[in-house]
C-alpha positions as CSV (number, residue, x, y, z in Angstrom):
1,X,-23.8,22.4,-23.7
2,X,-26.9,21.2,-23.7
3,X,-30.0,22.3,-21.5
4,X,-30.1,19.1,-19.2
5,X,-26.4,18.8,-19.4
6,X,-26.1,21.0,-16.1
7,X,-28.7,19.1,-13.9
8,X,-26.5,16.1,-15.0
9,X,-23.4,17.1,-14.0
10,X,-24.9,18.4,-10.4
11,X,-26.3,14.7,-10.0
12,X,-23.3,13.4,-10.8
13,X,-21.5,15.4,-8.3
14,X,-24.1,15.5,-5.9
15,X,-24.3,11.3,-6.0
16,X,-20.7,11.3,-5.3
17,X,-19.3,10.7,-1.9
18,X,-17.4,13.8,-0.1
19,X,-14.5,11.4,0.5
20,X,-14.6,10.5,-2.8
21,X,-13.3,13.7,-4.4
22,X,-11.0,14.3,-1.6
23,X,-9.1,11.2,-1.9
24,X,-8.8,12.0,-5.6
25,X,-7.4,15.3,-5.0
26,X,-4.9,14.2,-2.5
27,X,-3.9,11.9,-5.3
28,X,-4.0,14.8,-7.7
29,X,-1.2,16.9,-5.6
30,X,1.1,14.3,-6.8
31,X,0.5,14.3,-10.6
32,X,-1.1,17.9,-11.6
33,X,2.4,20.0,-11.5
34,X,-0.1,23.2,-11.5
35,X,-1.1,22.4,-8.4
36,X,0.2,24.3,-5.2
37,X,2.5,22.1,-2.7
38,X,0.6,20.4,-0.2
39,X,2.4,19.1,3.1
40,X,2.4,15.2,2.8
41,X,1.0,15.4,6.0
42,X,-2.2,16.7,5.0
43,X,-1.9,14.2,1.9
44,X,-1.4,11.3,3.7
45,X,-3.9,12.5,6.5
46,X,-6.8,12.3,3.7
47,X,-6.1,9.0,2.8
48,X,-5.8,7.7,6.1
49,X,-8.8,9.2,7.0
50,X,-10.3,7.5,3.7
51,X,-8.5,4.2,4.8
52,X,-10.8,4.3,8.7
53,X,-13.8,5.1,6.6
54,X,-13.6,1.9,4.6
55,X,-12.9,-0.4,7.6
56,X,-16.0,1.7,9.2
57,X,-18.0,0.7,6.6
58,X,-16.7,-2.9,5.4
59,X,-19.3,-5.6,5.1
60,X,-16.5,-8.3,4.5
61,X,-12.7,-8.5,4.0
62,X,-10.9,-10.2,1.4
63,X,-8.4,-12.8,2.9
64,X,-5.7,-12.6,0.4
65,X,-4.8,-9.0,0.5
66,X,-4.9,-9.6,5.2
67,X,-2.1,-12.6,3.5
68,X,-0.3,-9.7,1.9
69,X,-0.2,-6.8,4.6
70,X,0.6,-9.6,7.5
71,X,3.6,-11.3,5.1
72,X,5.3,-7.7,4.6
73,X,6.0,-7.1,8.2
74,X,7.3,-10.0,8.6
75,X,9.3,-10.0,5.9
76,X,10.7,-6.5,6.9
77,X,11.8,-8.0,10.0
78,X,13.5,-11.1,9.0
79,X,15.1,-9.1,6.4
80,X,16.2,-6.1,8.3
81,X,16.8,-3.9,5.0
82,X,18.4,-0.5,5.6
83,X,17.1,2.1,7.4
84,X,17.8,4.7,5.1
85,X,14.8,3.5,2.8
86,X,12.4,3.8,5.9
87,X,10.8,0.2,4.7
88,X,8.3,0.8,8.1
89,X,7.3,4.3,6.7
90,X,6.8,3.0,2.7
91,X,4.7,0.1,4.2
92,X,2.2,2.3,5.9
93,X,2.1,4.4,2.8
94,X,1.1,0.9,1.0
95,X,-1.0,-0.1,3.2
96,X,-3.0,3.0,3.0
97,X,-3.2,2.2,-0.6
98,X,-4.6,-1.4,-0.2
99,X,-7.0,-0.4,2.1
100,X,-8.6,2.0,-0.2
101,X,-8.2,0.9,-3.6
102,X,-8.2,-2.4,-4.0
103,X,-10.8,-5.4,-3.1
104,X,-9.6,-5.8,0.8
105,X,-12.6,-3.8,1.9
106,X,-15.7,-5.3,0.6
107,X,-19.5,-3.5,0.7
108,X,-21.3,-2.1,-1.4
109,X,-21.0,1.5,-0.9
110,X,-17.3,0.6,-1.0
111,X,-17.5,-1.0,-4.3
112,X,-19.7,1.9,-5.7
113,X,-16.9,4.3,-4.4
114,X,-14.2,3.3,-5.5
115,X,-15.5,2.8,-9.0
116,X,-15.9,6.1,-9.0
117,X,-12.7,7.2,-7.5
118,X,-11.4,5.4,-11.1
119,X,-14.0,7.0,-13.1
120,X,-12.8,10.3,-12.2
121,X,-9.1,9.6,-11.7
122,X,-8.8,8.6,-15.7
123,X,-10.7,11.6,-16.7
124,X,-8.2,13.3,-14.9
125,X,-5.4,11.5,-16.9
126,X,-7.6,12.8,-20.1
127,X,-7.5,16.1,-19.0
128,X,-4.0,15.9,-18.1
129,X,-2.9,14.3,-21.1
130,X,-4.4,16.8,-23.9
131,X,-3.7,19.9,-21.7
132,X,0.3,19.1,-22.0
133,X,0.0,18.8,-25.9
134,X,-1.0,21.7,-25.6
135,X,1.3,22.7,-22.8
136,X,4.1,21.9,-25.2
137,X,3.4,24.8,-27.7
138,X,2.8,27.1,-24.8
139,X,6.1,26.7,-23.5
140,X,4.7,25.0,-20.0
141,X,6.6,22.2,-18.7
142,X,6.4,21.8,-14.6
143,X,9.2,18.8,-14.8
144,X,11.3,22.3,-15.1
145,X,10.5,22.7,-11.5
146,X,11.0,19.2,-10.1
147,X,13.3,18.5,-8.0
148,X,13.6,14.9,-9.0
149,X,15.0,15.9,-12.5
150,X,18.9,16.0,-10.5
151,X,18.1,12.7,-9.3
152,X,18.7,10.3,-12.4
153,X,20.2,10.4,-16.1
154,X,17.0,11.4,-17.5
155,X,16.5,11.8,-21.2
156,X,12.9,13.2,-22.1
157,X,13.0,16.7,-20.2
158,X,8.9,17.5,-20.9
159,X,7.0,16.8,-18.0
160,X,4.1,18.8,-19.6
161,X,1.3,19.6,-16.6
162,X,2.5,16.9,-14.6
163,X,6.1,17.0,-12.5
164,X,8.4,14.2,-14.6
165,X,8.3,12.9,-18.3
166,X,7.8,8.8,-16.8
167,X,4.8,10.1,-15.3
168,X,3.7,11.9,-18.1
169,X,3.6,9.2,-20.1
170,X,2.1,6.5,-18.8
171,X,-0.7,9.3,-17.3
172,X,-1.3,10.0,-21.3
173,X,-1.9,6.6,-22.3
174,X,-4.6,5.9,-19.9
175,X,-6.0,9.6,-20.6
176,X,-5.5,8.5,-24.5
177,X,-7.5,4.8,-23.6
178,X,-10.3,7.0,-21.6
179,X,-11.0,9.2,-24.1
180,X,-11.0,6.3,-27.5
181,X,-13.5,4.3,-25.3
182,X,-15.6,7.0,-25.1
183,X,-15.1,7.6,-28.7
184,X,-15.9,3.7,-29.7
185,X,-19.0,4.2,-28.1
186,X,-20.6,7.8,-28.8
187,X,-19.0,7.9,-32.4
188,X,-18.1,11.1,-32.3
189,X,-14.9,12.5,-34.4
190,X,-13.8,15.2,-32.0
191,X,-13.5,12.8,-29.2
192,X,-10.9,10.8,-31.7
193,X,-8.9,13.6,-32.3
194,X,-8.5,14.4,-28.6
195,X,-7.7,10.9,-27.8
196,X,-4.7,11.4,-31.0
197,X,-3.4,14.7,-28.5
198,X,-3.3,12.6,-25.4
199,X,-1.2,10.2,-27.4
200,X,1.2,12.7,-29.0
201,X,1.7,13.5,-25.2
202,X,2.6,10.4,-24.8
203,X,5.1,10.4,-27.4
204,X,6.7,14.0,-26.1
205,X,7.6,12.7,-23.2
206,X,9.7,10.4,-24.5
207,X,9.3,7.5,-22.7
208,X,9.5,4.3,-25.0
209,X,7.8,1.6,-22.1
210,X,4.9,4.6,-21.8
211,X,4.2,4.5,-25.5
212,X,4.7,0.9,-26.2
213,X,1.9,0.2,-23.3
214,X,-0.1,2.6,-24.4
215,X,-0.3,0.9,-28.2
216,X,-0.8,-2.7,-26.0
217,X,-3.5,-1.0,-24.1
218,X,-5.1,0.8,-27.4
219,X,-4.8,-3.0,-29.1
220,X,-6.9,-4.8,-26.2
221,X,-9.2,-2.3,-26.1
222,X,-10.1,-2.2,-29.9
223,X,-10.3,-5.9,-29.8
224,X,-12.8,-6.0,-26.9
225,X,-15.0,-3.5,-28.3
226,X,-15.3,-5.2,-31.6
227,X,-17.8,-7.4,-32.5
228,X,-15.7,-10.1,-34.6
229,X,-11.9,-10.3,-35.7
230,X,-13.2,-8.9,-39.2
231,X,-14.0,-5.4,-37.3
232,X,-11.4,-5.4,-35.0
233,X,-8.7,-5.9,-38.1
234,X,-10.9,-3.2,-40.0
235,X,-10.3,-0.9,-37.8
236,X,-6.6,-1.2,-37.2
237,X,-6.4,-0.8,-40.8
238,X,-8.5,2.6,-40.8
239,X,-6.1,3.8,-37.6
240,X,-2.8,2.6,-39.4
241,X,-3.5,4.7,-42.6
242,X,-5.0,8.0,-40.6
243,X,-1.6,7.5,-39.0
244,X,0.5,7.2,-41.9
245,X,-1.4,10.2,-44.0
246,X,-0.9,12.6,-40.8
247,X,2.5,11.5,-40.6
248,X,4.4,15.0,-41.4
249,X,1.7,16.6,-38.4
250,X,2.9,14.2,-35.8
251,X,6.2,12.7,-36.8
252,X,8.4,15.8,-34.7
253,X,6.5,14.4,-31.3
254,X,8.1,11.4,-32.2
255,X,11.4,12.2,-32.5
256,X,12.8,12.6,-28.6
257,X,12.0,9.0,-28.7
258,X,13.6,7.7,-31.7
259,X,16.5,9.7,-30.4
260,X,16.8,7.7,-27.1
261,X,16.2,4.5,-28.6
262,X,18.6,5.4,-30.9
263,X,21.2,6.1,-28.3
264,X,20.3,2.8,-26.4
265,X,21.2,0.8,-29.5
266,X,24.6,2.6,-30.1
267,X,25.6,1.7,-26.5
268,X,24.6,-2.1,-26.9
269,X,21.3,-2.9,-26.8
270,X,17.2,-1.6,-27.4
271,X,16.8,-1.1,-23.0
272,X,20.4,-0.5,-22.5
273,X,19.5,2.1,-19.2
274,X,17.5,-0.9,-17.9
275,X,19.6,-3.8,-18.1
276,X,21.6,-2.8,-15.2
277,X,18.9,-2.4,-12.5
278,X,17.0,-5.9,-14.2
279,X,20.4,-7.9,-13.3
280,X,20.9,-6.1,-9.5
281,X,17.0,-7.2,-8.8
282,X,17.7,-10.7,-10.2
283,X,21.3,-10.9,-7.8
284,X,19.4,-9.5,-4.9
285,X,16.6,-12.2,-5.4
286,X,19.4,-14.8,-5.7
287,X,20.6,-13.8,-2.2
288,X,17.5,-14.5,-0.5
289,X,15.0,-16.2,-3.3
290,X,12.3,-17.3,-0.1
291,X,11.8,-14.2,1.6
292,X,13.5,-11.2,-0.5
293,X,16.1,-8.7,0.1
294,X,13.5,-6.4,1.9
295,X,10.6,-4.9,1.1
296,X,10.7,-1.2,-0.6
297,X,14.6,-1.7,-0.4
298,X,17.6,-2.4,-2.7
299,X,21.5,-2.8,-2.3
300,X,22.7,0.3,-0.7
301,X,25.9,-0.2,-2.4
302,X,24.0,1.2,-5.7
303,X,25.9,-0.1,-8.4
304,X,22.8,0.2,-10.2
305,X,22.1,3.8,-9.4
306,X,18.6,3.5,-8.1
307,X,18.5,5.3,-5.5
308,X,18.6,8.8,-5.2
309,X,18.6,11.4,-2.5
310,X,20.2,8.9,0.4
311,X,17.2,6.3,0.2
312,X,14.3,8.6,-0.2
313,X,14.0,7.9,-3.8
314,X,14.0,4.4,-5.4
315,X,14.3,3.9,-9.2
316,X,14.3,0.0,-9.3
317,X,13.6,-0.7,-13.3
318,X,11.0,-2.7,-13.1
319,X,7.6,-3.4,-10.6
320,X,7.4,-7.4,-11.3
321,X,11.2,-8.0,-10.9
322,X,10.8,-5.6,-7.8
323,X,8.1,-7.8,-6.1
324,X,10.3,-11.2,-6.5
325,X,13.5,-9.2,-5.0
326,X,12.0,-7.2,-2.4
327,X,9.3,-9.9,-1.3
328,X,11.1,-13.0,-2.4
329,X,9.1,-15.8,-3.9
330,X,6.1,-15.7,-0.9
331,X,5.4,-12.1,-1.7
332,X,5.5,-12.9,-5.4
333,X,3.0,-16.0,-4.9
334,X,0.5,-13.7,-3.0
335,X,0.7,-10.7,-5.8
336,X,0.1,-12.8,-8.7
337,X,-2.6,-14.1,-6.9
338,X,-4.3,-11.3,-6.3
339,X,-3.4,-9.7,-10.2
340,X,-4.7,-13.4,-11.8
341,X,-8.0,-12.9,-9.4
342,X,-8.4,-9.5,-10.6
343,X,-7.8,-10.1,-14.3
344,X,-10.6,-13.3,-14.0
345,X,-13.1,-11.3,-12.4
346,X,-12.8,-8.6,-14.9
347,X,-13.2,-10.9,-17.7
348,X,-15.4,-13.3,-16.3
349,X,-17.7,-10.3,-15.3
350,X,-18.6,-8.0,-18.2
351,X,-15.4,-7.3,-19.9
352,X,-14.8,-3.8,-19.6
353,X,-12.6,-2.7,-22.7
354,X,-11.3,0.4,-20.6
355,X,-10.6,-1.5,-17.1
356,X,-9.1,-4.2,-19.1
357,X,-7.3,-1.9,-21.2
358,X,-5.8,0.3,-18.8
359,X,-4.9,-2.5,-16.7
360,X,-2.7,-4.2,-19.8
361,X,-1.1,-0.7,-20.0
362,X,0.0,-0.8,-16.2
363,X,1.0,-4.4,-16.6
364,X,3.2,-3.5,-19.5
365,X,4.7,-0.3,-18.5
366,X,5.4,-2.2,-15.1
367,X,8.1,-4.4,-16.6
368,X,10.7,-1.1,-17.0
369,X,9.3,1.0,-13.8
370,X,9.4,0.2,-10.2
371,X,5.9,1.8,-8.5
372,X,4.1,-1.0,-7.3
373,X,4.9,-1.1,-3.3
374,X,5.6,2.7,-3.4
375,X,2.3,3.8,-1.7
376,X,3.1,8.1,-2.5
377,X,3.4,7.6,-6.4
378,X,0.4,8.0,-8.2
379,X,1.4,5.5,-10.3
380,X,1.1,2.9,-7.3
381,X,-1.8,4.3,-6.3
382,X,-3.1,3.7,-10.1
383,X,-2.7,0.7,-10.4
384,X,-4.2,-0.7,-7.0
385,X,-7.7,0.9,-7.8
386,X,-7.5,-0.7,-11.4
387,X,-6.6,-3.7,-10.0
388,X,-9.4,-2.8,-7.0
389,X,-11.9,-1.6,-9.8
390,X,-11.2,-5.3,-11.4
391,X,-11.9,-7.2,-8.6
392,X,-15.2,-5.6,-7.9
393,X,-16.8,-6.7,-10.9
394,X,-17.6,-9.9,-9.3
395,X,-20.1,-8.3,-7.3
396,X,-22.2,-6.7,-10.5
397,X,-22.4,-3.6,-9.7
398,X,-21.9,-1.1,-12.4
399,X,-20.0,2.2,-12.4
């Protein structure tokens, strides 16, 4: 540690916004499996709380996300899903999540904020993601104490630090894109090889849509940070040869997930688990294309198995085909406005290797998991400050 490295960190921390650091934490409690329990109620009461003090402090609102939190009432009523997936409850949970993450609430202060709300979340993921490699050896694996693990047919058991392998994984890969942008730009080897840990971490948790949009992610950012095409291929070159001489160190990681995919071909095809939930969301958009079958719900009949726990727990196989079933085609217009707005401004406005990258990554790993209206995973909440994060950069303000 250096001698001014302390005053630094104290500015840092002392430049940083109370609510800021709360929020994150109350975030935290749903991804750090170290952590003790936390009613919701106190979880949710922090990002309400959060949610009054960016209306307080709004300097403009952004019309199409109003468009977005007006359609989904409306859609809940003319679709009258089931009760027992408490559509009125998830939508207050995602509007929470709107209201403080993404681009709805417009100021300054707000922009600054919530830039660093991402800055500090995906150092968290960095953190998270090298402490379970090394969790692994240590014989620490919190998914061990999750409650969700009787829920679904899951394959990877390693939840390292965090409560469930799906969340470990994609967590990983943005710790693993953090941690090589900082290595692009300091040059420093040991920031490399923790980056390599994060991504093993990935790999133990055996989740095959976690590592495959963590290697999208990794491409983007490698090509954004390179000068020309000629450094950009240069580089992948260097990567794929470090990879294949350490491939006797690393290969073991590796092999949970050959093993499922594996088992997914010998039953029929490469996303056999998938297919089944991908074809219910297509029949219950067929049954009402306009407005969807109801927001935060699915067919209560199951015959996918998605839910779990009588309606408490949804597992609908993919976030895209999730927004045109449960929204219908309205709700789908308005999201891919809002995700085409976000990925313009972020390019038109500085391209940011990591924002960009991270937010390929989510895009990715959206196609095979269902997070995006679900306002208590962290995974939702992710996403919606990336794609908050994104939409900022149109105002020029740095992080």
């Amino acid at each position: 540690m250096t001698k001014n490295s302390t005053p630094s960190i104290w500015r840092y921390i002392k430049n940083t916004h109370f609510f800021v650091f709360l929020f994150v934490f109350a975030e935290l409690t749903k991804v750090a499996g170290f952590i003790p329990h936390i009613p919701d109620v106190v979880t949710y009461g922090i990002m309400a709380l959060f949610a009054l003090y960016c209306i307080f402090n709004t300097q403009k609102y952004e019309l199409i996300y109003i468009a977005l939190l007006a359609y989904i009432p409306l859609e809940i009523l003319y679709a009258s899903p089931d009760n027992m997936f408490s559509p009125w409850i998830r939508y207050l949970l995602f509007a929470l999540i709107i209201v403080t993450c993404t681009g709805l609430c417009a100021s300054k202060k707000l922009v600054l904020m919530r830039a660093r709300i991402f800055e500090i979340t995906c150092f968290c993921c960095a953190v998270l993601g090298v402490g379970s490699f090394f969790a692994f050896f240590w014989g620490i694996n919190y998914m061990l104490n999750s409650s969700i693990i009787s829920d679904f047919n899951i394959v990877g058991l390693f939840g390292g630090l965090t409560p469930h392998s799906m969340l470990l994984g994609p967590v990983a890969g943005v710790g693993t894109l953090y941690i090589a942008n900082n290595a692009l730009r300091q040059k420093k080897w040991i920031l490399w090889a923790l980056a390599a840990l994060s991504l093993l971490s990935v790999l133990l948790s055996d989740s095959r849509s976690a590592f495959l949009s963590t290697i999208s992610g990794a491409l983007v950012l490698l090509q954004l940070s390179s000068n020309n095409l000629g450094k950009f291929f240069k580089r992948i070159i260097v990567i794929f040869i470090l990879f294949a001489c350490t491939l006797p160190l690393w290969q073991d990681s590796a092999s949970g997930l050959i093993e499922k995919q594996a088992g997914n071909i010998s039953a029929g095809s490469m996303f056999h688990t998938r297919e089944d939930k991908w074809a219910q969301r297509i029949e219950e958009f067929k049954s009402s294309p306009i407005f969807g079958y109801g927001f935060a719900s699915v067919d209560k009949a199951n015959k996918d198995n998605s839910v779990g726990m009588n309606g408490k727990s949804i597992e609908s196989g993919s976030s895209w085909l999730s927004v045109l079933s449960m929204t219908g085609i309205i709700g789908f217009l308005i999201i891919m406005l809002i995700y085409s707005k976000s990925v313009i401004s972020a390019y038109k406005f500085g391209k940011d290797p990591l924002l960009i990258s991270i937010l390929t990554l989510l895009s990715v790993n959206m196609f095979t998991e269902g997070y995006i209206f679900f306002g208590g995973s962290f995974l939702a909440f992710l996403f919606w400050i990336t794609i908050g994060v994104c939409s900022d950069k149109k105002y020029g303000l740095t992080r």
